[in-house]
C-alpha positions, 0 to 999 in steps of 0.5 A, spaced: 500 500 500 502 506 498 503 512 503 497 515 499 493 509 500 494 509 507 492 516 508 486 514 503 483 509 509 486 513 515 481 518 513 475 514 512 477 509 517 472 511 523 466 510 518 469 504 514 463 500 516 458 505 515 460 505 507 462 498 506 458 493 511 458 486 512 456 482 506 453 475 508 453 473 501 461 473 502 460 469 507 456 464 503 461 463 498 466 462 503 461 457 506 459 453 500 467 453 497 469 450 504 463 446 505 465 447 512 468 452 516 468 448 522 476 448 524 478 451 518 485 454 518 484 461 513 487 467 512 483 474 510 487 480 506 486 486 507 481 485 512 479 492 514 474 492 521 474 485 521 467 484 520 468 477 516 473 475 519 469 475 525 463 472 522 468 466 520 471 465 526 464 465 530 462 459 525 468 455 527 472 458 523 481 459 526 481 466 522 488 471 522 487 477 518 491 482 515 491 489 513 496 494 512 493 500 515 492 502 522 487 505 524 483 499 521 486 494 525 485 498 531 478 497 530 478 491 528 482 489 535 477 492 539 471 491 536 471 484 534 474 478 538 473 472 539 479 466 541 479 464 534 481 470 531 486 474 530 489 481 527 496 482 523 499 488 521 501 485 514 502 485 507 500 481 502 507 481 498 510 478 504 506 473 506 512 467 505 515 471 509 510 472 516 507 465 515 509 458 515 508 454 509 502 450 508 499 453 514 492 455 511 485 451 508 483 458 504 487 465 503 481 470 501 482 477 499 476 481 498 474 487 497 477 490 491 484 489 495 488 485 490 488 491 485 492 496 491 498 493 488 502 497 482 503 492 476 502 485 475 508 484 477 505 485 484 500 480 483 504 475 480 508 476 487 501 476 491 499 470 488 506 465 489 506 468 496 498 466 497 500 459 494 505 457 498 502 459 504 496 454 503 495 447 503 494 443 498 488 443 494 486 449 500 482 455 496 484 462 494 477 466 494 479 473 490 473 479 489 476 485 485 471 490 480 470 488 473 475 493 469 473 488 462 466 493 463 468 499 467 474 500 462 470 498 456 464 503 457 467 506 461 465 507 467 466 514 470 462 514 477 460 508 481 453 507 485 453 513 491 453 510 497 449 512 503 446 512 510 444 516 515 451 518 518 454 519 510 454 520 503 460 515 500 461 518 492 466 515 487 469 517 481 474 513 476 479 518 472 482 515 467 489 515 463 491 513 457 498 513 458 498 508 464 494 501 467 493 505 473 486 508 474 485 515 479 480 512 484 477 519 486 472 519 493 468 524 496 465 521 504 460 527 506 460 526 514 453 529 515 453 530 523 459 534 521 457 538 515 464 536 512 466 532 506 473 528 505 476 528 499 481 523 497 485 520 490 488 513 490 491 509 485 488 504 482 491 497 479 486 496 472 487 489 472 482 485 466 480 477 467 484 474 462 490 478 466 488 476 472 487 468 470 493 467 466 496 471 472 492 465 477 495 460 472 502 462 472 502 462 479 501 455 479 493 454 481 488 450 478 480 449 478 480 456 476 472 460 476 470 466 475 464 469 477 460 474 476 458 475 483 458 472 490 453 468 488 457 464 482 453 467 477 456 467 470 461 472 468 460 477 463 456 483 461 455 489 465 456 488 473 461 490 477 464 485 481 469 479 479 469 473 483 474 468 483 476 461 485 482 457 485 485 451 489 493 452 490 
């Protein structure tokens, strides 16, 4: 994550939740690839406030998460506990390097979170290191967008997100000389009357990309999806799914 990456999650920090809530349908792909998760060892990337991963711990699950910024995982440490869990500073370029070898049943990296790395280069690296760090036949369950459809169009505003707390809008600005696409975001915090406005740095990585990367990475049985539902992908929808055994 770069430093304006960080700074991005800093600012938005103390109303992730409000912005993006626990999703049960990632709970339930987990569940349905897993078929179950009662001891199951797994790794959650970029876990954020933790929700998931607390909702896999609570169903029997042995859950560590990681996530590079810190105000995320303070929340996530003191909001979500439970002895089967537990929160790492970490990243996911280093996870040879933080874990043992085979020592997970699933690595999952939701969220749109693969797509923080720089190049495919990056990816490849993540992907390794996702490799080694399961055990055979274990499952790694990816969720970013679907930049075949928002470049293609292309996609210049994503659906506004609001509570009663914020108003949560997300603009793509493209460039022609780069892969990287700017993620702009307005968060209006309306008990405040304040808007935080940030720019970050987006990875535009395409399917047929990121399959032969999965591929090349040495992974199997590779699915893709449209979303969490296992529904077919292509077409006009904004998540891309996939599932994949090391």
């Amino acid at each position: 994550m770069t430093d304006r990456q960080n700074s991005f999650y800093t600012s938005i920090s103390r109303y992730y939740s409000d912005i993006f809530p626990f999703n049960p349908m990632q709970l339930a792909f987990v569940k349905a690839k897993l078929k179950t998760l009662e001891e199951k060892t797994i790794l959650d990337i970029g876990c954020a406030t933790g929700e998931l991963a607390f909702h896999l711990a609570s169903q029997g699950a042995k859950v560590t998460g990681i996530d590079l910024n810190a105000d995320l995982l303070q929340q996530a440490r003191q909001n979500r506990k439970h002895q089967n869990l537990s929160f790492l500073m970490g990243n996911m370029l280093e996870l040879k390097n933080d874990f043992s070898h085979r020592q997970f049943d699933a690595v999952l990296c939701f969220g749109n979170t693969l797509v923080h790395l720089n190049s495919e280069k990056e990816v490849l690296q993540m992907l390794q290191n996702a490799r080694a760090v399961l055990k055979p036949g274990g499952q790694l369950l990816l969720q970013i967008l679907n930049y075949d459809y928002i470049c293609s169009h292309p996609v210049r505003e994503l659906p506004i997100i609001e509570t009663d707390a914020i108003k949560f809008i997300r603009y793509y600005n493209f460039s022609d000389d780069t892969d990287l696409i700017g993620f702009e975001t307005r968060l209006e915090i309306k008990a405040e009357n304040r808007t935080v406005a940030n720019e970050t740095p987006l990875l535009a990585l395409k399917s047929a990309a990121l399959k032969t990367l999965i591929k090349n990475a040495g992974f199997k049985n590779i699915q893709v999806y449209a979303n969490f539902k296992q529904e077919a992908f292509g077409g006009a929808h904004l998540p891309l799914v996939v599932s994949c055994e090391g």
